[in-house]
C-alpha positions in Angstrom: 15.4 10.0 -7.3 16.2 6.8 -5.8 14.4 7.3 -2.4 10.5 6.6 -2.8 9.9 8.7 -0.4 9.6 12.3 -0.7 9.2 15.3 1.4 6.2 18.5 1.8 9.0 20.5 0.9 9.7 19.1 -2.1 6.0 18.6 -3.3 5.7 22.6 -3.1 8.3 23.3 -4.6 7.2 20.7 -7.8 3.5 20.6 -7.4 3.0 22.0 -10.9 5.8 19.2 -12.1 3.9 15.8 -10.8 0.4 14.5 -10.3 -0.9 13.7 -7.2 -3.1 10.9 -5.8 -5.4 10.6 -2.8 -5.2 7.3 -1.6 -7.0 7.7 1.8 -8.9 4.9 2.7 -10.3 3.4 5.6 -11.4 0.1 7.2 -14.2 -1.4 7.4 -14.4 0.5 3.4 -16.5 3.4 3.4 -16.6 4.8 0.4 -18.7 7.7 1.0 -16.7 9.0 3.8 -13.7 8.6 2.0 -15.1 10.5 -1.3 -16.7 13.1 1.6 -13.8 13.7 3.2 -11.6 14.2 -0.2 -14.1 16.6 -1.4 -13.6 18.7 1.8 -9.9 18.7 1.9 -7.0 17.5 -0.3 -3.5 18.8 -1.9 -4.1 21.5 -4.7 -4.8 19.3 -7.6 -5.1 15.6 -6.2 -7.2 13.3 -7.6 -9.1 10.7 -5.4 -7.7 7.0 -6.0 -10.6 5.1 -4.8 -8.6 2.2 -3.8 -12.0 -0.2 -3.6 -12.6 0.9 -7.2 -9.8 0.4 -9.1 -9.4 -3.3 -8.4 -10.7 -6.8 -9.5 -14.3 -6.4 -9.4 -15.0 -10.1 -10.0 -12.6 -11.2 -7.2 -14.4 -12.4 -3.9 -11.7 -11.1 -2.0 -11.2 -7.5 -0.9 -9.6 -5.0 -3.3 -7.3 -7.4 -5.5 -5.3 -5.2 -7.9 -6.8 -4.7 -11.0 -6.4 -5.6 -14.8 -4.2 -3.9 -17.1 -7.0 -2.8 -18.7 -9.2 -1.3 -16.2 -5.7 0.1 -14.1 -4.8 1.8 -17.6 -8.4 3.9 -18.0 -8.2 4.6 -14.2 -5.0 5.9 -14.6 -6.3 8.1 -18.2 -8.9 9.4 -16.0 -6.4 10.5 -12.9 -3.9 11.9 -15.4 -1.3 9.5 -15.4 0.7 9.0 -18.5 4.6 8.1 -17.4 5.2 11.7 -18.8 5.5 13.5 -15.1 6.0 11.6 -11.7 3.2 10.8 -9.4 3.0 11.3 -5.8 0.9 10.0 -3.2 -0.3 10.6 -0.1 -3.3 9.9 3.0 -4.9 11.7 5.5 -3.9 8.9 8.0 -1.1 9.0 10.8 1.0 6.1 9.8 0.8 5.7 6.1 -1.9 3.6 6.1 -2.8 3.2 2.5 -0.5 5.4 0.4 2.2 2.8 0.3 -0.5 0.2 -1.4 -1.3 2.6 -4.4 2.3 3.7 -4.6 3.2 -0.2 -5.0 0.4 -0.9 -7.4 1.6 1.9 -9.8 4.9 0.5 -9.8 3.8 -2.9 -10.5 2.6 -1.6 -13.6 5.3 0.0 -14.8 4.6 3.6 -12.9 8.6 4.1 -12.6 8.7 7.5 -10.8 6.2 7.6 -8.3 6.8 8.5 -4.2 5.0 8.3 -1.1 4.4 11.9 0.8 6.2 12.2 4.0 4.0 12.9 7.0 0.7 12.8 4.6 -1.8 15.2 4.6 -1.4 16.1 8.1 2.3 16.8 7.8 1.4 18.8 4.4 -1.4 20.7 6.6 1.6 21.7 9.4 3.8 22.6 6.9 1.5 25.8 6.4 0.6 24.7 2.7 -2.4 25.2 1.1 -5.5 22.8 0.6 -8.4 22.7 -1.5 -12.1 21.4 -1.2 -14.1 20.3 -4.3 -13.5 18.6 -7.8 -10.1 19.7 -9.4 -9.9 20.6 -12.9 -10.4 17.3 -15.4 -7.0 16.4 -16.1 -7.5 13.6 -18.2 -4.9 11.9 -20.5 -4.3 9.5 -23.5 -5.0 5.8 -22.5 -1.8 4.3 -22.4 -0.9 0.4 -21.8 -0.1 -0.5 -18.4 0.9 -4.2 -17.5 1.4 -6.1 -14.1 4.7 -7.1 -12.8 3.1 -10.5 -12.0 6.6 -11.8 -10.9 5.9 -9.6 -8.1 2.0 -10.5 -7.0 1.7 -13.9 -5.1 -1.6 -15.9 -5.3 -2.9 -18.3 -2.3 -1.5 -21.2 -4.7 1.8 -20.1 -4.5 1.7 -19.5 -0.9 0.8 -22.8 -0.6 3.8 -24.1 -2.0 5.9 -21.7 -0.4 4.3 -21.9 3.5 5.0 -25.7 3.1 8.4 -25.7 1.8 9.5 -23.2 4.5 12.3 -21.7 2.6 11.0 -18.5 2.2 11.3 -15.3 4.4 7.2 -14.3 5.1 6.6 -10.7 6.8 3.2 -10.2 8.1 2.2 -6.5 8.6 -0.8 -7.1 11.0 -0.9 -6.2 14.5 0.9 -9.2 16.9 -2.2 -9.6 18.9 -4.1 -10.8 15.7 -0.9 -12.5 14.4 -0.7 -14.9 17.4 -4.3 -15.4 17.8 -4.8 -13.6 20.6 -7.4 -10.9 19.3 -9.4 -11.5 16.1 -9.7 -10.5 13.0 -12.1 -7.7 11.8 -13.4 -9.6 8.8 -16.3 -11.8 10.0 -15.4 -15.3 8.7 -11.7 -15.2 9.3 -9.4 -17.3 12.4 -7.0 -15.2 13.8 -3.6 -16.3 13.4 -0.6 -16.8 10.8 0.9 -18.8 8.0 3.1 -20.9 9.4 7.3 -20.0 9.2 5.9 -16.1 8.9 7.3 -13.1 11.3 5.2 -10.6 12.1 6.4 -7.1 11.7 3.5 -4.3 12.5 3.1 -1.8 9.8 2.7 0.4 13.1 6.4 0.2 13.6 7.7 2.2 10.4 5.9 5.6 11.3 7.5 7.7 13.9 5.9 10.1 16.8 5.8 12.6 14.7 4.6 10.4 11.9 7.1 10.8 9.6 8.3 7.6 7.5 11.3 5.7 9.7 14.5 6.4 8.1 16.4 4.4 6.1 19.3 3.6 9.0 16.1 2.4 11.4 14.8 0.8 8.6 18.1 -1.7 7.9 18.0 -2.4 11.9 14.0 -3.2 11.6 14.7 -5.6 8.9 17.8 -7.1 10.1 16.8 -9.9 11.4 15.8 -11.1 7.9 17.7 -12.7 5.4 16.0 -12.5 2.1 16.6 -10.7 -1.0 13.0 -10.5 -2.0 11.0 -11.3 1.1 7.1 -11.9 1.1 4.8 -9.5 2.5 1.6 -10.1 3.5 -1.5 -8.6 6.1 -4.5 -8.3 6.7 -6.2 -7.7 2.7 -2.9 -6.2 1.1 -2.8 -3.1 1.8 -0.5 -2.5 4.9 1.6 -5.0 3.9 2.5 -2.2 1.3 4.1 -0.3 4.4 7.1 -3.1 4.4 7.7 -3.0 0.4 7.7 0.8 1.1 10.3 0.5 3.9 12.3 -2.4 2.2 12.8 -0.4 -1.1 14.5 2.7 0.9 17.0 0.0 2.2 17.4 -1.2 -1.4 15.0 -4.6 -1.1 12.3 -5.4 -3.5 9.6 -7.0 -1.9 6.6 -9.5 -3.2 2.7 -9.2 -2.4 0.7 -11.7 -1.4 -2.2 -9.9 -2.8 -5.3 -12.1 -1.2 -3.5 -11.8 2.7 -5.3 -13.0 5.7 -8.5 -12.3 4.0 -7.9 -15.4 2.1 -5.5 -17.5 4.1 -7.6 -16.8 7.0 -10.5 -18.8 5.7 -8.7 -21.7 6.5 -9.1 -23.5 3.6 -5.7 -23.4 1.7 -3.6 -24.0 4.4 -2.8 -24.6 7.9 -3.2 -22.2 10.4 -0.4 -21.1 13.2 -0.8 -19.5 17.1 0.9 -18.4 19.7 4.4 -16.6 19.2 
């Protein structure tokens, strides 16, 4: 399937075919709700991607994807080999953090692997069944993962990039935060943007009924943006994953500025725009 998006439909009718992920998360973290709330409800057979866990533990900013070798035993542990797709999914309304873990696996190499339509809530109104509790172990063979680093920005190269001006920057956070207006819910960080960057709220590629916006809505969202691999960024990397989700359905591969406003927003690599 080309589309990285797939339906409830389709998960029923495969759910014995494919592994699938939990990736709900919230902010400020809270692990124990997360893990609380997974335990209480989840698709038949998912396994919890703690997203605050499988990262760079020795990184001083917020969940920074992870090694190869701690990704590959996470994904050992979860079940994932390459041998049968993965899907996931989150109990949030717009997508929230799906689209990170769905960009992570492919980073590393995790070819076939979708985002649920509509999340657990769509999957819940859909009349299919859920579960509560541990699944089975599902465990597999360790297998060799490595990162796509082509495709992971670091604050140095944003450096470079921010003052040249030649590249095409999308920020996923909320305008009010982007032109300073409200600020951000990190304590330490000035509201704002990079300058050159457009902001282009993660919000906006959900519908009413919080399905994923179709690709036609998705080619007028991005139009105004000429770039063949735009940058996307937010507010600690993980929304930003929204617009690589929405830019591969209209055939664009995006890059992550992994660190986001949680590092540009200490004001120390760069300056710091306001206003529209």
């Amino acid at each position: 399937m080309s589309d990285p998006i797939v339906t409830v439909d389709w998960l029923a009718a495969n759910l014995d075919k494919v592994v699938v992920l939990d990736a709900s998360y919230v902010l400020m973290a809270d692990p124990e709700m997360i893990r609380g709330d997974y335990l209480a409800e989840h698709i038949p057979g998912a396994r919890l991607f703690e997203i605050d866990q499988i990262a760079d533990q020795n990184s001083g900013l917020p969940h920074m994807l992870p090694s190869d070798e701690h990704f590959s035993a996470a994904m050992a542990h979860l079940g994932v080999d390459g041998t049968r797709p993965v899907v996931v999914y989150d109990r949030s309304a717009n997508h929230f953090s799906a689209p990170r873990v769905w960009f992570t696996l492919k980073l590393f190499g995790v070819n076939e692997c979708y985002v649920l339509n509509g999340g657990l809530q769509a999957w819940k109104s859909a009349g299919h069944s859920v579960e509560a509790g541990e699944p089975a172990k599902a465990s597999v063979a360790a297998k060799d993962w490595t990162l796509d680093r082509s495709r992971v920005l670091t604050g140095a190269d944003m450096f470079d990039y921010v003052n040249a001006g030649t590249e095409t920057i999308l920020d996923a956070r909320a305008n009010n935060r982007f032109i300073g207006a409200a600020p951000e819910p990190r304590p330490g960080l000035t509201s704002g943007h990079m300058p050159g960057s457009s902001c282009v709220p993660f919000t906006g590629l959900t519908d009413a009924e919080g399905d994923f916006l179709k690709p036609e809505a998705l080619r007028e969202l991005f139009s105004g943006f000429d770039a063949t691999s735009p940058i996307v960024s937010c507010g600690s990397g993980i929304t930003a994953c929204l617009l690589a989700l929405g830019l591969e359905r209209i055939g664009v591969q995006a890059r992550l500025y992994d660190g986001s406003w949680a590092e540009w927003g200490q004001g120390k690599l760069g300056p710091i725009a306001t206003g529209a």
